[in-house]
N, C-alpha and C positions, 0 to 999 in steps of 0.2 A: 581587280584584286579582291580575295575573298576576306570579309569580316573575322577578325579575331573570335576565338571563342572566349579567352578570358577579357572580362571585361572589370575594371577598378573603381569600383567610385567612392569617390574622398574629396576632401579639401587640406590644405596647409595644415599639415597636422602631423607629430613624431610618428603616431603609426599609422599613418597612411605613406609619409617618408619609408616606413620599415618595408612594407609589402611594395612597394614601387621598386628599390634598391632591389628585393630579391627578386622581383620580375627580370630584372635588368641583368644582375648577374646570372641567373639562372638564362638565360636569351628566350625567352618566350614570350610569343608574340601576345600582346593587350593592347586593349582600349582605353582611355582614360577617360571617365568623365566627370568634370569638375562638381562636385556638390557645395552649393556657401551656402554654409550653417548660417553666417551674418545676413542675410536674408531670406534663412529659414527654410531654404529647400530642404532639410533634413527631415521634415515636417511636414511636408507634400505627401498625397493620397500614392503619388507612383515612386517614391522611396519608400517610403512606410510597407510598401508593400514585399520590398525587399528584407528590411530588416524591423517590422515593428516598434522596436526600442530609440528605432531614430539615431543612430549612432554610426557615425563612420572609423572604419573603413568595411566596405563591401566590395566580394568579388564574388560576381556572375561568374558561373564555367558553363556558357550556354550549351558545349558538348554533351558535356556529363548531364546537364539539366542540374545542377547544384548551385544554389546560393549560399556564400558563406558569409560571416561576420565576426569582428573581434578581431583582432589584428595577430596572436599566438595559433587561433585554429587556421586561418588563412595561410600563414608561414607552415605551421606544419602540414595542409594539403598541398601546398606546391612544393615543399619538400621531398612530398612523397610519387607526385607529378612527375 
């Protein structure tokens, strides 16, 4: 089975809940992978590298080659997805 191109990473958090739901309604296929802030993976040299700010939620669209971040730009590129 071929790898997802979008890929999510978050932890328990409202808008990481937001972009998961609309993955799910929207049906398209992702990866989840879990980030714990509580023991600072947020913070890590290979998150950091995704979003700087250290904040989740992140989604990879390894297709397009885009990283996003923020939980409103994420909703609105898979909106337009």
């Amino acid at each position: 089975m071929q790898e997802p191109a979008l890929v999510l990473y978050t932890d328990s958090s409202p808008n990481g809940f937001k972009i998961t739901i609309a993955l799910e309604e929207l049906e398209l296929p992702y990866r989840l992978v879990h980030v714990n802030i509580d023991l600072g993976e947020h913070r890590q040299a290979d998150f950091l590298a995704l979003n700087p700010a250290g904040r989740i939620p992140v989604l990879a669209d390894h297709e397009a080659g885009i990283v996003l971040f923020e939980s409103a730009a994420i909703l609105l590129y898979l909106a337009q997805h």
